[in-house]
C-alpha positions in Angstrom: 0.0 0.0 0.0 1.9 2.9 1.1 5.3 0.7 1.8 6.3 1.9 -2.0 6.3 5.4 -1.4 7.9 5.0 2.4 10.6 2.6 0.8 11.4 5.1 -2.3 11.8 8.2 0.3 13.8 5.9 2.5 16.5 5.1 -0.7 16.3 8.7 -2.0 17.4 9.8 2.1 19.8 7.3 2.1 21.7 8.2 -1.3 21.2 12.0 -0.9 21.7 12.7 2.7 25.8 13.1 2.3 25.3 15.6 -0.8 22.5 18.1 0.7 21.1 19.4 3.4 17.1 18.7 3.9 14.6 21.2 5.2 12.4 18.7 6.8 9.5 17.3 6.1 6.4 19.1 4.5 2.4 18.2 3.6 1.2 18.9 0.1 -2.2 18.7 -1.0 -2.9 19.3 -4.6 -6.0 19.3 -6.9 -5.7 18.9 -10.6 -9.3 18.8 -12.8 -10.0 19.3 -16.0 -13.1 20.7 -18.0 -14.6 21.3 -21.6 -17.0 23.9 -21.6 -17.6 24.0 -18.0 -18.3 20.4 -17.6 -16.2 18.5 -15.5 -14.0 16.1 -17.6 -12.1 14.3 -14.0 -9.5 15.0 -12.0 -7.3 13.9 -8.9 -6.2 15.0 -5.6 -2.7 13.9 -4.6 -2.2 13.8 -0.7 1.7 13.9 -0.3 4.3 14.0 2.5 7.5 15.4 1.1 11.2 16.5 1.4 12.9 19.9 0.0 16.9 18.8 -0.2 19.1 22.0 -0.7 22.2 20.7 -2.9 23.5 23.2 -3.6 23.3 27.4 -3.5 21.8 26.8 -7.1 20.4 23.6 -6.6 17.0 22.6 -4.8 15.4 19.3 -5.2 12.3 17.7 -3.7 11.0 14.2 -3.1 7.2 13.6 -2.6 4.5 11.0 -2.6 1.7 9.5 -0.9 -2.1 8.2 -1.9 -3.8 10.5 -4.8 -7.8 10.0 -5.2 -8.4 10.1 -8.7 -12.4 12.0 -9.6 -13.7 10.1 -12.5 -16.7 11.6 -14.5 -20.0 10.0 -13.5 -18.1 7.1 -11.6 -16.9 6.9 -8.0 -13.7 7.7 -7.5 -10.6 5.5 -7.1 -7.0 5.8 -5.1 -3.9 5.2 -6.4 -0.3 6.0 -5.1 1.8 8.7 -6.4 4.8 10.5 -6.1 7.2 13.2 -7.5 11.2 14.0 -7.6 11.7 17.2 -8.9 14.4 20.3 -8.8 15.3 23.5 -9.7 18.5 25.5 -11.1 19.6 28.8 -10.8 21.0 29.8 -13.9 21.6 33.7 -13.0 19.9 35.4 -10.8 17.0 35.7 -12.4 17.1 32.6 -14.3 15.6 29.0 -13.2 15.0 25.9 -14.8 12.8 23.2 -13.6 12.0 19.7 -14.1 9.9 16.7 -12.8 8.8 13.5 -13.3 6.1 12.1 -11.8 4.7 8.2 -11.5 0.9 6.8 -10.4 0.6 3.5 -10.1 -2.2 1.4 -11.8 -4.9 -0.8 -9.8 -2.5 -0.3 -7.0 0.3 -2.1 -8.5 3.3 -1.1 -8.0 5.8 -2.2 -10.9 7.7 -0.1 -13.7 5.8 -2.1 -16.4 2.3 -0.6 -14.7 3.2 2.8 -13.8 2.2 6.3 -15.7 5.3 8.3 -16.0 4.7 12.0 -16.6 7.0 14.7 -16.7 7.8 19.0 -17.1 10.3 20.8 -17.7 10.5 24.6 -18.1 11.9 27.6 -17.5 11.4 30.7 -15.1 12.5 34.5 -15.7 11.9 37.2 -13.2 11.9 40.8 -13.9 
């Protein structure tokens, strides 16, 4: 159930922990939906515990995860597990560039064949 998630955080600790510095733990609830016309099209809510690492003074990373409960259109909804490893780089001072990947399991299953791998990448100016 939730061992996946509690064993991936417990690797990522393990094999980061000498190169950065972690600013404890944190709660994240977030709500993705989509809609066509103002009708509701589905959605999920992901429920996650997560770390920020500090790697560096240009480098920030984060590890998250935990149950999400996926809102299906005229169905009841469903949980899954998901998680999250994602970073940011200072380019300049007013340059960053970003990245994640994230992974939801299928029917609860938790193996790399069943998985749904998503990811973003992008880039963040400030006047």
């Amino acid at each position: 159930m939730i061992k996946p998630v509690i064993v991936a955080t417990g690797v990522a600790t393990l094999i980061l922990s000498p190169l950065a510095a972690f600013a404890g733990p944190y709660v994240n609830i977030e709500n993705n939906s989509g809609f066509n016309d103002k009708d509701f099209n589905g959605g999920s809510t992901d429920l996650h515990v997560g770390f920020d690492i500090e790697a560096s003074d240009a480098v920030s990373l984060y590890l998250q995860g935990g149950p999400q409960i996926q809102h299906i259109k005229d169905a009841d909804s469903e949980s899954e597990y998901s998680g999250k490893l994602g970073g940011n780089i200072a380019v300049t001072e007013r340059l960053g560039i970003y990245g994640e990947v994230s992974a939801v399991t299928q029917d609860k299953e938790f193996s790399f064949e069943e998985l749904n791998v998503g990811t973003k990448i992008g880039a963040k100016f400030s006047f």
